[in-house]
Every structure is written in C-alpha cells, then in structure tokens.
LUMVEX-89314 format. One record per residue (C-alpha): x negated, y, z negated. Coordinates in pm, whole numbers, padded with zeros to 5 digits, always signed. Layout:
<nufis>
XYZ...
</nufis>
This chain:
<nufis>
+07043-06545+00041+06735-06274+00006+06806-05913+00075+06557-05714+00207+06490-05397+00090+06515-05055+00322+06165-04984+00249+06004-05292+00387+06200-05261+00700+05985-05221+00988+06135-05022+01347+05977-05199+01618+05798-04926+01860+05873-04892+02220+05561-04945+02336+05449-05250+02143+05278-05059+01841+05398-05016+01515+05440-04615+01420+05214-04472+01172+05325-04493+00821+05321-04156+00632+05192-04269+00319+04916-04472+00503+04806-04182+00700+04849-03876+00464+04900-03535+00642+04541-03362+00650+04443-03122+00317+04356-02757+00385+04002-02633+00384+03842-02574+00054+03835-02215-00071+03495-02014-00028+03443-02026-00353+03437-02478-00370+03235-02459-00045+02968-02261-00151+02856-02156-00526+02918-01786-00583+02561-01775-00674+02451-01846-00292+02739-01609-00181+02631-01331-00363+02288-01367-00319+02370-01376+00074+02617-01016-00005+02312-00822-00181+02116-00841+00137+02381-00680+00373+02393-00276+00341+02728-00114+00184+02929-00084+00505+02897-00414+00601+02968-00581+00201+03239-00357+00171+03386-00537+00539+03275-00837+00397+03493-00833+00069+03797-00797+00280+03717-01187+00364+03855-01376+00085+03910-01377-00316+03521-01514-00361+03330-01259-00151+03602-00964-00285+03435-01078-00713+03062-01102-00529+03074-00806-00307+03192-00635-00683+02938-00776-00836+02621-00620-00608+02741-00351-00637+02623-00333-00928+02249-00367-00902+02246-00223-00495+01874+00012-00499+02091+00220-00250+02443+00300-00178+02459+00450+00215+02820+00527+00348+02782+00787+00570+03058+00645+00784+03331+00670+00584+03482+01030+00392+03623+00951+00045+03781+01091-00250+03633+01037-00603+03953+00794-00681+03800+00541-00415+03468+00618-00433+03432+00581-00834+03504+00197-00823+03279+00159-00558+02984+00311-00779+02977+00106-01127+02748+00163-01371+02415+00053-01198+02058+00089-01343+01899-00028-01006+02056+00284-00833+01745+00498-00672+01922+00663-00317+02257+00793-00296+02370+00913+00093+02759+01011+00123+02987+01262+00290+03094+01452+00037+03364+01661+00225+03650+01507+00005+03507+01521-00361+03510+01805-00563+03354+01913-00897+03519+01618-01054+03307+01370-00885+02975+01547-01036+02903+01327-01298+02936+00995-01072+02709+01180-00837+02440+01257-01060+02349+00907-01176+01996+00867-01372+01739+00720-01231+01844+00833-00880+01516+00936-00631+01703+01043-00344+02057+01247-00278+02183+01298+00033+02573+01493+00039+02665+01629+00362+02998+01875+00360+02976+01964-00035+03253+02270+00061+03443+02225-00274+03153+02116-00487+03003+02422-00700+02677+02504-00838+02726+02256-01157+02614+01944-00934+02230+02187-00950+02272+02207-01372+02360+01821-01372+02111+01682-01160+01829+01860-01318+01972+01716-01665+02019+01358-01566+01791+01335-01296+01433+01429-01400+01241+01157-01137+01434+01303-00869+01237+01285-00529+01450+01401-00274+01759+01628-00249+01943+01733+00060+02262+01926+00011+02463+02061+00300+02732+02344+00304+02707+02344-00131+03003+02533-00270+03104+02723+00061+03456+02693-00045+03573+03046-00163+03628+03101-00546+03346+02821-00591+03064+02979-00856+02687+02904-00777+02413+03163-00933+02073+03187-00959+02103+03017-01336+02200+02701-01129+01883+02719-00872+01623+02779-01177+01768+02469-01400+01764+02252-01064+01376+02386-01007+01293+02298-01407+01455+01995-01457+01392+01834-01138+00986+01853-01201+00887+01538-00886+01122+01670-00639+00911+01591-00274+01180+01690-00020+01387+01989-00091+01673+02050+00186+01979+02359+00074+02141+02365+00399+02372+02631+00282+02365+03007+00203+02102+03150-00040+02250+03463-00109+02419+03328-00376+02080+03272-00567+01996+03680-00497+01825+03786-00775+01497+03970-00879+01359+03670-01031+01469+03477-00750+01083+03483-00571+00925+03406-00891+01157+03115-00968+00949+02866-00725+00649+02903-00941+00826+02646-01146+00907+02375-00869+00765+02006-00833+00368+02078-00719+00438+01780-00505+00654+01929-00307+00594+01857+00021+00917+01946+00218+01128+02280+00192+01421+02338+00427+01682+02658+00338+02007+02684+00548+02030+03067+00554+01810+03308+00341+01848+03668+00338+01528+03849+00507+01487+04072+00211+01454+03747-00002+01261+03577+00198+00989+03906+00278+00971+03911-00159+00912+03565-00129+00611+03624+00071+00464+03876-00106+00473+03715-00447+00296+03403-00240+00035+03656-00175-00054+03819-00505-00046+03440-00671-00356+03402-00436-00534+03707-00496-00531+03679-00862-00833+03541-01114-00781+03289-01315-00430+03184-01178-00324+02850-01323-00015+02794-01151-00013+02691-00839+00089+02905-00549+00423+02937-00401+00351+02798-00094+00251+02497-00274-00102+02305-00165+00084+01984-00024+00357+02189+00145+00387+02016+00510+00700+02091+00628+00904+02419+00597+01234+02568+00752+01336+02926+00708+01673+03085+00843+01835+03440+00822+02135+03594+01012+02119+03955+00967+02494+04145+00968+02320+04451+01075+01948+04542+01276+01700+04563+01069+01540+04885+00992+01293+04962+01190+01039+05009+00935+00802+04758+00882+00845+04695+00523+01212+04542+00597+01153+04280+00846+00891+04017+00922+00529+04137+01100+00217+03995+01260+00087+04020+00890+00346+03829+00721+00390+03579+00958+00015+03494+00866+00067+03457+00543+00395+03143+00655+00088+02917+00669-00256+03028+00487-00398+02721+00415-00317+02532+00770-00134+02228+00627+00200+02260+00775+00315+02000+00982+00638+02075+01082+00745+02447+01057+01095+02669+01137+01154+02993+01184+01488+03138+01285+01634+03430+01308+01993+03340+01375+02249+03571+01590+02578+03425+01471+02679+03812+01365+02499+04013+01572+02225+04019+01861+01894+04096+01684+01559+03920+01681+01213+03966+01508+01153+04294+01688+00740+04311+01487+00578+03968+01581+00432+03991+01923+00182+03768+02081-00074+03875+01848+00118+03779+01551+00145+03410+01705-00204+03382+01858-00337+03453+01502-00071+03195+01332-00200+02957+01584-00544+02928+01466-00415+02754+01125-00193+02573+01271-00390+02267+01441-00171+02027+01233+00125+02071+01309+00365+01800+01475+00668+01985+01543+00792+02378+01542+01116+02545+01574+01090+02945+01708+01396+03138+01740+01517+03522+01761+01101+03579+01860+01209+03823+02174+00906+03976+02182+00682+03707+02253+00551+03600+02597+00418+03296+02762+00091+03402+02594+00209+03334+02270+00388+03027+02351+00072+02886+02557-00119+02960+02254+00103+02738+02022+00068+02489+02301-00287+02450+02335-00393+02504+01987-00195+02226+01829-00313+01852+02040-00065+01643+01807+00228+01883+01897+00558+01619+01955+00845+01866+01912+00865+02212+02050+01196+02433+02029+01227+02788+02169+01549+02946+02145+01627+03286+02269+01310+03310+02438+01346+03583+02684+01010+03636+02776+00887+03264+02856+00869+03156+03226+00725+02872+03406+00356+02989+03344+00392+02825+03003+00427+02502+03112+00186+02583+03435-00122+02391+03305+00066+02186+03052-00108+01864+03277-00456+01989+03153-00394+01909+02774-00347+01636+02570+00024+01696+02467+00251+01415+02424+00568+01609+02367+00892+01363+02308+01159+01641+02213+01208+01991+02365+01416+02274+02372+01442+02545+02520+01802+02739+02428+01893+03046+02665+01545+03075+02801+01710+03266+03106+01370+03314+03292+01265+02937+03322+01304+02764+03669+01305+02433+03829+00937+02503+03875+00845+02494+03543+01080+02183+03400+00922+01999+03710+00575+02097+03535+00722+02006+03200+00860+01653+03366+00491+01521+03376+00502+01448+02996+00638+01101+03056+00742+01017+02700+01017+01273+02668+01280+01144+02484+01537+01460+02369+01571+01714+02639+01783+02063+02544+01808+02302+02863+02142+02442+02736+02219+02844+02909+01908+02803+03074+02095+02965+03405+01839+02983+03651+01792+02594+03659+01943+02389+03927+01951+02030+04105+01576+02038+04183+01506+02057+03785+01699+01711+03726+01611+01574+04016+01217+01591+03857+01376+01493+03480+01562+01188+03599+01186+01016+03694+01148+01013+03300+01157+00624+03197+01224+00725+02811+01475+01019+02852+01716+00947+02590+01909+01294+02530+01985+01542+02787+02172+01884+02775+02281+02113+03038+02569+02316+02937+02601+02640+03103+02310+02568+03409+02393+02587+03781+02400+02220+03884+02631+02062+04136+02731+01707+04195+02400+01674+04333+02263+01687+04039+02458+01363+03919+02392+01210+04183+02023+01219+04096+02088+01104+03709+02281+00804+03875+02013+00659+04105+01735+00773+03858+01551+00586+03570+01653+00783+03259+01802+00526+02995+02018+00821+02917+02256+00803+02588+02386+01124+02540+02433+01370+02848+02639+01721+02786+02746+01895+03085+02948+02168+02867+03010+02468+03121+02875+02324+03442+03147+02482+03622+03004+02425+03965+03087+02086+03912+03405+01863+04048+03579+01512+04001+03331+01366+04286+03022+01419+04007+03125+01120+03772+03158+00822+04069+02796+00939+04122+02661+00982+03736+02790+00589+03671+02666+00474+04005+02363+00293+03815+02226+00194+03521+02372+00513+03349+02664+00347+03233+02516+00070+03041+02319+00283+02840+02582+00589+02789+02746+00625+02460+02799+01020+02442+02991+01276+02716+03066+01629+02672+03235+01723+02997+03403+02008+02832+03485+02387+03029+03465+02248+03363+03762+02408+03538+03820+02184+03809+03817+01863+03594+04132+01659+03633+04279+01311+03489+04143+01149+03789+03794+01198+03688+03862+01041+03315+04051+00746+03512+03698+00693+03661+03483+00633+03348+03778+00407+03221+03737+00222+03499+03352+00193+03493+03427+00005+03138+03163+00252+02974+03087+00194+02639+03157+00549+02554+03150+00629+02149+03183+01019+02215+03383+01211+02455+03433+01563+02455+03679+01746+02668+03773+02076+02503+03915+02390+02703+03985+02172+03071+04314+02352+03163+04370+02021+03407+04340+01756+03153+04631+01570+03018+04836+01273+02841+04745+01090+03170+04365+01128+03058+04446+00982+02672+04644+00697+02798+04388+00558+03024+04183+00638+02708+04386+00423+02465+04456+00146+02699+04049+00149+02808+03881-00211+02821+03544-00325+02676+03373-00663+02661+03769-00782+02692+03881-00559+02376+04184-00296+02457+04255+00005+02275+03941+00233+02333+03768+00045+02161+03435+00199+02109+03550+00577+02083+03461+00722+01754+03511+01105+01864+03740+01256+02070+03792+01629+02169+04073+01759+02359+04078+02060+02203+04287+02327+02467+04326+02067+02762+04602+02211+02890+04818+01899+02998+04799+01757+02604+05162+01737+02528+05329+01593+02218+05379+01310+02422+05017+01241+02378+05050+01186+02020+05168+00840+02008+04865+00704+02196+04674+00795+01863+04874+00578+01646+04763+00240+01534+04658-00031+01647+04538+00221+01959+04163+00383+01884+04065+00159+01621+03734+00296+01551+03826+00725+01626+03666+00907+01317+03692+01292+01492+03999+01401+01676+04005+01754+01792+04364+01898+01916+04499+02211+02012+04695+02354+01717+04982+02461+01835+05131+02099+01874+05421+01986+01659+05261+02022+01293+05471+01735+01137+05365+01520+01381+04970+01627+01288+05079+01571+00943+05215+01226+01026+04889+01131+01173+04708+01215+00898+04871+01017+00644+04885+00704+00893+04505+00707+00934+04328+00883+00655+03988+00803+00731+04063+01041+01048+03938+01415+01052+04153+01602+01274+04008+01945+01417+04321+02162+01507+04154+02542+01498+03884+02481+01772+03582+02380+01557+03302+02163+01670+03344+01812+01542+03089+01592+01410+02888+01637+01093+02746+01962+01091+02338+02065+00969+02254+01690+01146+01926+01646+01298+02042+01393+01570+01672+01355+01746+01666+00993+01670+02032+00876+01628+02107+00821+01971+02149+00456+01985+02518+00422+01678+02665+00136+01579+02843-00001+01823+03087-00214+01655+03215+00029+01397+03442-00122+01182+03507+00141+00926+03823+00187+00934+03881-00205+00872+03767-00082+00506+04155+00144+00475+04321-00183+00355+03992-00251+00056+04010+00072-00053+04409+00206-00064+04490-00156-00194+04435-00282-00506+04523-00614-00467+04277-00897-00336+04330-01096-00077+04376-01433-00123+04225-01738+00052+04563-01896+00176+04654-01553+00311+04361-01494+00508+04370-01843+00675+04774-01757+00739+04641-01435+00899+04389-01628+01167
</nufis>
C-alpha cells in the first residue's frame, strides 16, 4: 500500500480550477534601488544641472541622489540659496572644498564672524550676503586676501550689530586687494570708514569699476569725496585715474543728516557740485538721496539750475533715483525728462514742487518709461497720472502718499496691458477704485493698498472680480480701519494664489482671518499653501488662540511671520524651535529682506519647497530607499 505524501496532495477548488501554488507563482520582488536602475554617473550628471534649492530637495529622495547631490556640490560654478537662512554648522557641509566655485549668493542673517573663512573662498567672482548684522569688518581683510579676481561684491547691513569693529583699515585692504572688482554695492553705514584718507582711498580701486552703490554716507564725506575727484582732473601729468573712474556707469549715493545742514554752502551739496556727480556723461544709472529717517531736511542749494545743467551730460542715462531735492520744480524734472530719450526708470521722492505739468507733454517724446515713482509728491493729480498712463509699457508703478490722487487716476492706470506692480498706500481711493482694477487689463502681481482708509469690505469682491486673481501673488491691505474677517474670508474663497499678505495695525482682524488662512485651498492642496509671508502685526482680534494655526503641517511654505509682541512669549519661543527656517517679526518691523531691489521679482516661485530641506539639513542620517517607498 503507497502513502502519499502531504505535499503532493492537491485541494480541489470550488470552482473547477486548481489554486495557485506559492512556489510556482512567487510573491512579486520590490523595485530596484535608484542606484541598480540607473548608474550614479547618469544621476549625477542629471543633479549638476538643477540649481542648489532644487538638488538640495532632490537629495531628500533616496540614498543614491543623497551621495550624488554631495558629490556636485563639489564642482557647482555657483551656490544660490537665497531662500533659506542658515547657520555656519549647516551651511559648512553644504560648501566643500570646490575649485569650480565663481558666485556665492546667501542670507547671511544667521552666520557670524566664524563663517568668514567659508565665505571667502578663492577663486570666487561674485558675493552676494544680504543681513551680514553680526559679521564684522574682517570678511573686507579676508576677501581682499583670498579673493584677488573678485568681480562683484554686494554686502548688505555689514557689521550693524553693536560691539562689531569695522574701520577704515578694513575698506583700504578690501580696495587693494580686490584690484578687478566691477560692481561694488556697501548697503550699510559708511561712517564707520570716516577718516581723512577716506576720499583718497578710491584712488586705489579696480579701474574697471563700473558700478558703485553706498547704503548711507555722511555728506561731509561724500562733499571731500567730490572735491578730491576734482583736483585729480585739474592736475598735469596725473597717472592715476580719477575717482570717478572713466567706465563708472552706475552710481548710488545716500546720506541721512541728524541735524540741518548749515546753511553755508561749503557744508552741503550745490548746483556746482552736483556737476561735478557726472563730468564725463557716462552714467547710466544714477542715485541721489538725501534720506529723512531722523529729521525733515532736503538739499536746500540745488535748484532747477543745478539740474538743467546736470542734464546736459546726462543723455545716457537709463534710470535715476532723486530724493530730498525740495527745491526743484517741474522745470527741472521736465529737463531730466526730455534730455535723456533712453530714460526707463524715473523715481522722485519728496518732490514737493512737481505737478502735472511734468508729465503734460510727456506724449511728445520718445520715452518708454517701464518703472516710476513718485513717493509723497503731494501736488500730483489724476490729471497728470492720466498723462503719465499713455506710456503703455509701464510695468512698476509707486504712487505711495501721493494724497491728492483718487479713482479717476486708476481708473486711467488699469488700461495698462503690462502693469505688473502697483502701490497706493496712503491715496484717497474708494471701492471704486477696485472696482476699476477688477474689470481692467493690468496683469497685476503685487498691489499695496497700505492706508487707504476710505476703503471697506465691499472693495475686495470687486478687486478679484476678473482676471486679477489669477495673476495676484502679493496684498498689503494693512491700516484700513474698517477691514474685518469677512473681507479675508473673501480672498480665501476666490482660491487666490496669494504668496504675500500683509495685514498689520487692522484693529478688526482676527483668529477668524488666520483660520480661513490655514485651512485656504489651492489647485486641491490645504494648508495655505502658497503663503510665504504673513503680517498680522497689531490686528487686534489675534489671540493666543491663533497660535496653533501656525504649527505644522498648517503653512507649509510661511518664511516671514509678523505678530504683535505682547502674545504669550513661550508660546513664540515654541514656534521658533518647531520651525526654524521661520523669521518671526514681534516688535513691528517690516518683513521681507531689506536693501532689495524688487523691480523685476514679481513673478516667485510658486511651489516653494524650502522648508522640505529642515529634515536634510537638522538630520544627519540618510534616508534610505526602503524607507522612502514605506513613506509613499
């Protein structure tokens, strides 16, 4: 008698079929890693072409692109993270040794002087750091020892921190070492570099230099300045060049005076020195401020004839900043106007002599102006921005405390088929005024209604009526009293892809407004999605109750949070340390990055995944394959 063994027993099915035999159909394998499907070669050849934001997202994929996205990094031409704030413990792995390096662009407001040397890298040609508060003059002696080819250098806020030294030693090594420096932006304060050597100093810069930008410079510096630039061209057999170098084309001067000047000529700029801004009629872009963050003052000895004579050399130039210039009519300004036929950019602030006559004729010339403004101009009417409306290719559009302008003025500016930018903080509009913006043609991307207080809640049905709200992606709806949480649960509902809104000082806004916020829907994504800066600084419904709307996963992409300090400090602090990639504005500052030329960043990223980089850069560890296909 046989005996069958167990195994080679066969269980009938119930439908007539036999059932599938495990060893004959083997359960399916997983995927491959990255690394078997693709040589790394091919992977980090594809890494190298991406720019740093998006390999550092990228390495967050898997164990293969995490060794690739490593590797590029170390022969990247440029490093660009502009996005993101770090400290010198996450940004030092990020920057390996790397031969290749030529531009360096970061936001420096978390580094300090221990981040110096991995900031002054040879071979560099460009450096960009905005917010250097708490780095000190030593980054100046390092770059001009280790970076002689240096072309460009842009520093904002350099050692503003108290206590941090910066001299005129620091200025005059920079100036020496850096001997091909083309583009020379100190967006901070001179004083520092006071000294009676401090005029002669420039005889030593880069010959090439073609672009000169200083933050703030004390008039006495700046008036020595100009009279050692005019002795170097009245004397024989000079072999230096000038100090208004031959191939200077663009140049930016600021002061802020504590106290009026004297009224003595010899202390403040003239007619006769503001000649000698521009003797050999190269300049194509040109600044001249006189600032009145201390004290009301202005240029009180340039008048027209000053400007009319300036404007004779100045056929060239493409853009020009005047500010603090009280004394100067619409004669003046027409001058400027018609003497320069490639003028793009015109800015006026404080001009409390120009009227409507300055744009009367404006349809005579050949002017193709794409950005203007005109800051506190208190004489200029809806007549004249109506005249000013006929250049069709405006694309920035600054009206701010220009308070005899009304609904007639935008009615004319929403015609404009390119207007990108528009401000009107602190003008006498209504909610017809919105009304106009909504039915008009303006592809409009950044709209500031700051102080409109004639406005209501009936305005923003109107504003995203049309096309507006496709194209929006920054607000600033901030000290309009009658404001409420209603009006925010309007642009939530429009679905707006809103990156900036700013709120600050609306007594009726409250933790109804930042939960419609947090819960706001985009393309099917929750969580205000797109939102990148917030300000709800002094909204006087915020409550502590509003805090727990900010916390993860809510607001993914929020970079700038602005909050009214008195809320509960340990619950600030616990924000904080949840999401440090978050800059929280408690004392009523501005937020954003400050000393930015926004003209042509209107249009941001609009899927902003920085803050998917937190888990890359606080851990250490990689992440596997298997985990990241357990994860999807």
């Amino acid at each position: 008698m046989s005996v069958r063994s167990p195994s080679s027993t066969r269980v009938p099915s119930t439908t007539g079929m036999s059932a599938p035999d495990p060893i004959d159909d083997p359960a399916p394998e997983p995927p491959p890693a990255m690394d078997a499907a693709l040589p790394a070669a091919v992977v980090a050849t594809i890494l190298s072409r991406l720019d740093v934001r998006s390999l550092l997202l990228a390495s967050a994929v898997c164990r293969c692109f995490r060794s690739c996205a490593s590797h590029a990094l170390s022969f990247l031409p440029a490093f660009h993270l502009l996005e993101v704030v770090l400290t010198h413990n996450l940004l030092r792995p990020l920057l390996p040794r790397n031969p290749a390096l030529r531009s360096l662009r970061l936001d420096a407001a978390r580094l300090d002087d221990d981040a110096v040397d991995c900031l002054a890298r040879p071979g560099l040609h460009e450096l960009t750091l905005r917010n250097c508060n708490n780095i000190s003059g030593r980054l100046l002696r390092e770059l001009s020892a280790t970076c002689p080819d240096l072309r460009v250098l842009s520093l904002n806020s350099l050692a503003d921190r108290r206590g941090l030294a910066m001299t005129f030693s620091d200025l005059k090594a920079l100036l020496d070492g850096c001997s091909s420096l083309e583009t020379l932006r100190l967006a901070f304060d001179l004083s520092k570099f006071d000294n009676p050597s401090f005029s002669h100093v420039w005889s030593s810069a880069s010959e090439g230099l073609s672009s000169l930008e200083m933050g703030f410079i004390p008039l006495q510096m700046l008036l020595a300045l100009l009279a050692v630039a005019m002795e170097s061209r009245q004397r024989i057999g000079y072999v230096k060049a000038p100090v208004f170098f031959p191939s200077l084309q663009k140049l930016r001067l600021t002061d802020s005076p504590i106290m009026e000047p004297e009224s003595a000529t010899a202390t403040d700029l003239t007619d006769a020195g503001l000649q000698q801004i521009n003797p050999k009629g190269k300049l194509k872009h040109l600044s001249l401020i006189r600032s009145q963050e201390f004290i009301y003052t202005s240029f009180r000895h340039v008048n027209d004839l000053g400007i009319l004579l300036m404007s004779e050399k100045c056929t060239n130039l493409e853009s020009i900043c005047l500010g603090g210039f009280s004394r100067v009519t619409d004669t003046g300004f027409r001058a400027i106007i018609h003497s320069c036929p490639g003028l793009h950019k015109l800015k006026v602030t404080n001009g409390s002599h120009l009227t409507d006559l300055v744009f009367h004729d404006i349809v005579a010339t050949s002017l193709c102006l794409t950005h203007v403004s005109l800051r506190w101009c208190t004489l200029l009417t809806d007549a004249g921005i109506e005249r000013l409306s006929f250049n069709k290719g405006l694309n920035v559009l600054d009206l701010k405390d220009c308070k005899s302008l009304g609904d007639e003025a935008v009615r004319a500016l929403s015609c404009l088929p390119r207007l990108r930018k528009l401000v009107l903080d602190g003008t006498m509009i209504t909610n017809q005024a919105m009304e106009y913006l909504g039915v008009g043609v303006c592809p409009l991307a950044s709209l500031s209604l700051r102080g409109c207080y004639k406005l209501t809640n009936d305005c923003i049905p109107l504003l995203f009526a049309g096309s507006v709200k496709e194209s929006l992606h920054a607000l600033d709806l901030s000290r309009i009293p009658s404001l409420t949480d209603d009006a925010i649960m309007v642009i939530v509902r429009t679905r707006t892809p809103l990156t900036e809104l700013r709120l600050r000082e609306n007594p009726e806004i409250g933790d109804a407004s930042v939960k419609a916020l947090a819960s706001m829907q985009f393309e099917g994504v929750t969580c205000g999605s797109t939102l990148q800066l917030l300000d709800l600084y002094d909204c006087g419904g915020i409550t502590l109750l509003a805090m727990k709307w900010f916390k993860k996963p809510l607001f993914p992409r929020l970079r700038w949070l602005g909050l009214k300090g008195s809320l509960n400090r340990i619950m600030v602090d616990a924000l904080v340390l949840t999401r440090p990639f978050l800059r929280l504005a408690c004392g009523g500052e501005e937020l954003g990055t400050p000393y930015r030329d926004t003209s042509g960043e209107w249009c941001r990223h609009e899927d902003d995944d920085s803050e998917d980089l937190e888990p890359w850069h606080l851990d250490g560890e990689a992440v596997s394959d298997a985990e990241t296909v357990n994860e999807e």
